[in-house]
N, C-alpha and C positions, 0 to 999 in steps of 0.2 A: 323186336330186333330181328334185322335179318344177317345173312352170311353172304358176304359177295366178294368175289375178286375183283383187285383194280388191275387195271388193263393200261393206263399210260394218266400223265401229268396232264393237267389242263392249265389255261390260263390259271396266275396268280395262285401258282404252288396248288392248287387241289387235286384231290386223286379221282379220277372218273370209272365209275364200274355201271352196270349196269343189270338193272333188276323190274321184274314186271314189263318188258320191253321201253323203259325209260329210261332214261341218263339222269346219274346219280353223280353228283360232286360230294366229295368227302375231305373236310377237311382233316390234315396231318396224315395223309393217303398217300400209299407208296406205292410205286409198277409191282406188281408179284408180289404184294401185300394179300393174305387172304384172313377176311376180318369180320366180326360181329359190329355191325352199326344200326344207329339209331336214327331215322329219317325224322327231321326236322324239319321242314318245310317242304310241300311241293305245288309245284308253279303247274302252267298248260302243257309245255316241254319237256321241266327238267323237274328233278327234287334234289333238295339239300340234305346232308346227311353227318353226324360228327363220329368219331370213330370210338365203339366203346370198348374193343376187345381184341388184341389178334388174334387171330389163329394159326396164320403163320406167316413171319415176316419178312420182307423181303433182303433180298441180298443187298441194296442200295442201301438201308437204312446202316445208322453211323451213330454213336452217344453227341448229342449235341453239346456244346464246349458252355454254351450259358443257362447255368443251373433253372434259369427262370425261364427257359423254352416251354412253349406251349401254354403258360398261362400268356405268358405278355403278348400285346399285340405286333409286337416291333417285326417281329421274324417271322417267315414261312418254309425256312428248306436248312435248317443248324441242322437238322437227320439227315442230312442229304450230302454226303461226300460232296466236293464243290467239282471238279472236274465234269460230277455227273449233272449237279446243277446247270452248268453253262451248256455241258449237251441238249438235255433237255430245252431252255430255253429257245436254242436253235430248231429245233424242230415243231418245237410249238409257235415259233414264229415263221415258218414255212405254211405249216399245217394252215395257220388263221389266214396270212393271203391267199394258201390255195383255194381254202372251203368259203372265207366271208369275201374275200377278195375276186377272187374267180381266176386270179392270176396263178395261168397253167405252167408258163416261160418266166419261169427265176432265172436272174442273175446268181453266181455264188455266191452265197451268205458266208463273208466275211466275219471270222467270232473273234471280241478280244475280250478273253477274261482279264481278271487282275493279276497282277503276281501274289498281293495280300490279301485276303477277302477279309478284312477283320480292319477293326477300326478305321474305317473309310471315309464315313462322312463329315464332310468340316462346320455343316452346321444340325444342331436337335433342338425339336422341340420336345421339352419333360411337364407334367401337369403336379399340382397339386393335391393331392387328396389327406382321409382319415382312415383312421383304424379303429378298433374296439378303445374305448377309454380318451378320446378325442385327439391321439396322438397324430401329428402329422407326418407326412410318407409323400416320399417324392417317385415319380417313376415314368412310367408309362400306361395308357388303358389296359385292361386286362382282356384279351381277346372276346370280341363280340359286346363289351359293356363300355356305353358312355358314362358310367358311373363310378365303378370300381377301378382303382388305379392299383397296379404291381409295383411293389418298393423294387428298386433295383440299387443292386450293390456294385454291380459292374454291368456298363453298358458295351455288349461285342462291335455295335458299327458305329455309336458315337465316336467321337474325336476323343481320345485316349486319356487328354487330361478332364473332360467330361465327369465320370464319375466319383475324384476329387471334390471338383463343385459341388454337385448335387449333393453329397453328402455335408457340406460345411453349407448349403442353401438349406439343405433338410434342419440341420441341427439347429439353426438362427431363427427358422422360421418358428421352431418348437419354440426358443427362447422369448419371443412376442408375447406371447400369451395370443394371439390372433387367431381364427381360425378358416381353416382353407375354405373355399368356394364349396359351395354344396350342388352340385348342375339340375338339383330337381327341386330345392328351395329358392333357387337363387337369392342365397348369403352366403355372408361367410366374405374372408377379404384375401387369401393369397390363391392365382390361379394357376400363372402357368412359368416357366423357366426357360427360356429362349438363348443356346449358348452357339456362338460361332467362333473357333479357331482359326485364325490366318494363318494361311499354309507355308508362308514364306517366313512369317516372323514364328508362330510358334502362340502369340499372345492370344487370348479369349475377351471375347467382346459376350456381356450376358444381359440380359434383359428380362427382367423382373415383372413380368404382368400380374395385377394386383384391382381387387373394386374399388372403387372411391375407397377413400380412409387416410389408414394413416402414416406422412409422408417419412415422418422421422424413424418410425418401425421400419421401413424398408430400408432408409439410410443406414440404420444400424446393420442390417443383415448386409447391405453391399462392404460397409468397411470391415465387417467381420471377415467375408470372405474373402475381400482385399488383401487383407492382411492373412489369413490363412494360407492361399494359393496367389504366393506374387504373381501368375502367369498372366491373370485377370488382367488386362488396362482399362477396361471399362467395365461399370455398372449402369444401366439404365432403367430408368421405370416406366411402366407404362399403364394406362390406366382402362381398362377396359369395364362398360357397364353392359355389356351385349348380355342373352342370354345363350346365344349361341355358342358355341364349342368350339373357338376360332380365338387361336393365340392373337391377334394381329388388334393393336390395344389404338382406343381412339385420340390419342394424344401420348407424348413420352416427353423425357425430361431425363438429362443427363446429370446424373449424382456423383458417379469418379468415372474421369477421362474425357473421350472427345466420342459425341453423338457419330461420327463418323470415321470407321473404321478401314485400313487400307488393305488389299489382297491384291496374290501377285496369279495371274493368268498366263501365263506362257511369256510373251513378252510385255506384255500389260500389267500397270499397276493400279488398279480402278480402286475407286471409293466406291463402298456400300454400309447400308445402315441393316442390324438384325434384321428385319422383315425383309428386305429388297432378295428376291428372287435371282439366288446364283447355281449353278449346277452343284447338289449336295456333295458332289465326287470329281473334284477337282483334277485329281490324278487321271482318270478317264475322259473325262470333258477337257482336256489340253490334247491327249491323243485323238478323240473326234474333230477338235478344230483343225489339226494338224491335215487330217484325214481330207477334210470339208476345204481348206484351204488349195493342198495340191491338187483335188479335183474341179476346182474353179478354173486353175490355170490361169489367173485373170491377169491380163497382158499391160492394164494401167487404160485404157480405152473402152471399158467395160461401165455400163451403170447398172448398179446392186440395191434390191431391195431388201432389208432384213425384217420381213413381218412378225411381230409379237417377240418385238427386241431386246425386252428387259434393261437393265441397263448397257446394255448399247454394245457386249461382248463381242459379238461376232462382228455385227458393222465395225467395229475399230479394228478389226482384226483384218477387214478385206477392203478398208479405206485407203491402206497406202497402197495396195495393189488394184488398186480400180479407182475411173477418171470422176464418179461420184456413187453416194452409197445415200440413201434414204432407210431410217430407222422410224417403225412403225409401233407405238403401245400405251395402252388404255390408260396406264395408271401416270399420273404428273409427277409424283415424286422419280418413278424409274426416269421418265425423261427427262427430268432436272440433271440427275446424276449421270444420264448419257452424254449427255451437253457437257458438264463438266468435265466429266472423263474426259469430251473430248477435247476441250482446250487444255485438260492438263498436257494430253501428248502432242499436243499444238497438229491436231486434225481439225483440218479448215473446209477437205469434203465432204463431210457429213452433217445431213442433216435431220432432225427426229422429230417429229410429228407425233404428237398426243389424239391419240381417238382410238375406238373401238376399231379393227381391220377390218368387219363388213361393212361397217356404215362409210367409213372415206371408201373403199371401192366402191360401193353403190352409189350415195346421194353426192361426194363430192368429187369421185372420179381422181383418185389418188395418182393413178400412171398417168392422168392427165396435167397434174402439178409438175412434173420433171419429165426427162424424155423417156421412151421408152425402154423397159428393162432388158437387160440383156442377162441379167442371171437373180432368179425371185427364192428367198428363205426365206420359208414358212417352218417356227418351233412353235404350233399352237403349247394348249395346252391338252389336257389327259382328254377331254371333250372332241378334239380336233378340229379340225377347217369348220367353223361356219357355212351352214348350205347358202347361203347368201355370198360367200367369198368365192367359190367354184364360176361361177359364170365370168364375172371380171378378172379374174385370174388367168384363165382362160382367150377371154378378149383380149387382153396383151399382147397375147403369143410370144410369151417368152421361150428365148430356144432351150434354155435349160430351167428345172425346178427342182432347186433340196429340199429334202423335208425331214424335219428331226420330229421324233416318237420317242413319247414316253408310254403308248399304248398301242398296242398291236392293231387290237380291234378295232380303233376307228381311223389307224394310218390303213387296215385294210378296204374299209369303206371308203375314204377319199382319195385311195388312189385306185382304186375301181373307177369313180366317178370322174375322176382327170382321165382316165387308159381312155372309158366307153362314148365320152363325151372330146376328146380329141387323138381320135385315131396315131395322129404322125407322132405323138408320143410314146417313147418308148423306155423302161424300168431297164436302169444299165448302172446301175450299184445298189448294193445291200450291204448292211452293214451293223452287226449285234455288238455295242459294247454291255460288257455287264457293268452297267453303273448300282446295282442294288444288289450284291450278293448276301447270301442266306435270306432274301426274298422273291417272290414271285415274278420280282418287275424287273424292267430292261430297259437299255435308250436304242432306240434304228434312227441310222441315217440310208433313207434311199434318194434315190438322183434318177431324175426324169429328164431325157433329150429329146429335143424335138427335129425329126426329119425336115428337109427342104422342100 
């Protein structure tokens, strides 16, 4: 063990000190934490380190409100007063463009925390697990373990009737006789619990991932909980035989209600099914669109591309105010439901295109299918742009470019790569929402204009 001081936050809640002239991340590490840790790994660079002792702690730490902090893997900052959370994040989202980015000339960084940090997200995923004596436990991984799951009795950023569920999923699932997924035998038959609340209605759409087996057992648990928490309108099953760690099940089947569930988005009221990819924090993702909207300014004469569009949010959102919109994403089911969405709101200019976004920019020449864009949204994902997407991107010459972030470090990589590879462009908004409080993570919207 050694004793070190932490000196400031790093990405994704760790505390950074520094020992042996190397940079040390410490998880559950606090600024003006001074602490006995134990180094766990070390890389060419850096070393990892877990915190086993304070010695004195800092003025920022806070009791965290969920008794299962720091086992579970849900949370990184419940010790972390929230005001000082969102600070932080701001500065560590400065710090990453300046230092990986290179970008010296910020715009003001825009912060919009929440007013609630607490029961935020409208959809979780919960896993399966055992305990001593084969009882089963519902929760989350327990920090650092694809194995061990933390029973939880109350979940702080689920959707509030969440914890209801799980506990009448928990109890139903005991009643089977069945036993959970084992992820190092691969046996065992219940795996994961996949719950989403519509924010307009209030009702929960859940999804029951389970191995092959047996169908009537899960029927039994969906009407148990049916009938325990009316909020539920739907149960689904799904069936995953994967051995991978990945809720997302290769067939479902709807047992009570309708495979298809409605949410309401600002003025939008889209269909999405459990798996389909919506902003987990509704409440913040209607203020960013709001945001993304009146910096379009789009006059109705405008063509908009929306790359890696999901079900088709934003395109429908900047279709009535623009003369066409092209929605770009890999997966077929999202762009079933884009299409639908948009005949439900009888949007007739949009149109969405299934493929991967570097493969139509390269082999099929995408901006060459409609006319030239006048304003291009790119939300990859936590990966960000494709090196294969920067060049055609690029070639367009589109006069404006949004980009929505779910990860600092590689929106500072790609727009290094957009600034150094097209000069006339220029970084003229930033923008922190905290879509993930008492976690490490963030959403940026920045906005690129390009000079005449």
């Amino acid at each position: 063990m050694v004793s070190v001081e932490i000196e400031k936050l790093a990405l994704l809640g760790r505390g950074l000190a520094r020992h042996d002239g190397m940079t040390v991340f410490v998880r559950d590490a606090l600024p003006g934490d001074r602490a006995q840790i134990c180094i766990t790994k070390v890389k060419p660079r850096y070393a990892e380190a877990r915190l086993v002792q304070l010695e004195r702690p800092s003025p920022h730490r806070i009791t965290p409100s969920c008794r299962h902090f720091g086992a579970c893997g849900g949370c990184d900052l419940q010790h972390v007063a929230y005001a000082t959370q969102v600070a932080w994040k701001r500065a560590q989202l400065v710090e990453t463009l300046q230092h990986l980015g290179g970008l010296t000339a910020l715009p003001p960084v825009a912060v919009h925390p929440m007013t609630d940090p607490w029961h935020y997200r409208n959809k979780m995923e919960f896993s399966f697990g055992e305990v001593a004596g084969g009882r089963i436990v519902m929760g989350l991984h327990q920090r650092g373990s694809f194995q061990q799951i933390v029973k939880l009795e109350h979940c702080w950023i689920a959707p509030a009737l969440a914890s209801d569920v799980l506990q009448q999923v928990e109890d139903a699932a005991n009643a089977s006789g069945l036993p959970a997924y084992h992820p190092r035998r691969h046996d065992g038959f219940w795996r994961y619990m996949v719950i989403r609340v519509a924010q307009a209605s209030g009702q929960a759409h859940v999804l029951l991932v389970t191995n092959e087996g047996d169908r009537d057992a899960v029927l039994r648990v969906a009407q148990a909980v049916t009938r325990a928490v009316p909020r539920v309108a739907t149960v689904l099953w799904g069936v995953s035989t994967r051995v991978s760690d990945v809720a997302h099940p290769e067939r479902t089947e709807a047992l009570i209600g309708r495979e298809v569930a409605d949410e309401r988005i600002g003025p939008l009221t889209v269909q999405v099914r459990p798996m389909n990819f919506v902003q987990p924090n509704l409440t913040q993702a209607e203020r960013l669109y709001e945001e993304l909207l009146a910096a379009a300014a789009l006059t109705g004469r405008e063509v908009v591309y929306d790359l890696y569009c999901g079900i088709g949010v934003i395109a429908l959102l900047t279709a009535p105010r623009a003369q066409r919109v092209y929605g770009v994403e890999s997966d077929p089911e999202n762009i079933a439901l884009a299409s639908s969405n948009a005949a439900r709101h009888g949007v007739a200019n949009a149109t969405f295109i299934c493929g991967k976004v570097e493969e139509l920019l390269l082999q099929r020449g995408l901006f060459r299918l409609g006319p030239p864009p006048d304003l291009v949204i790119v939300d990859p994902p936590r990966v960000g742009l494709h090196p294969d997407a920067i060049g055609p991107l690029l070639q367009a010459q589109p006069p404006r470019l949004f980009y929505l972030s779910c990860n600092p470090a590689s929106l500072a990589r790609d727009l290094k790569l957009l600034l150094d590879r097209e000069p006339r462009f220029r970084l003229t908004r930033l923008s922190l929402y905290d879509f993930f409080p008492q976690t490490g993570h963030m959403e940026v919207f920045a906005a690129l204009e390009r000079s005449v």
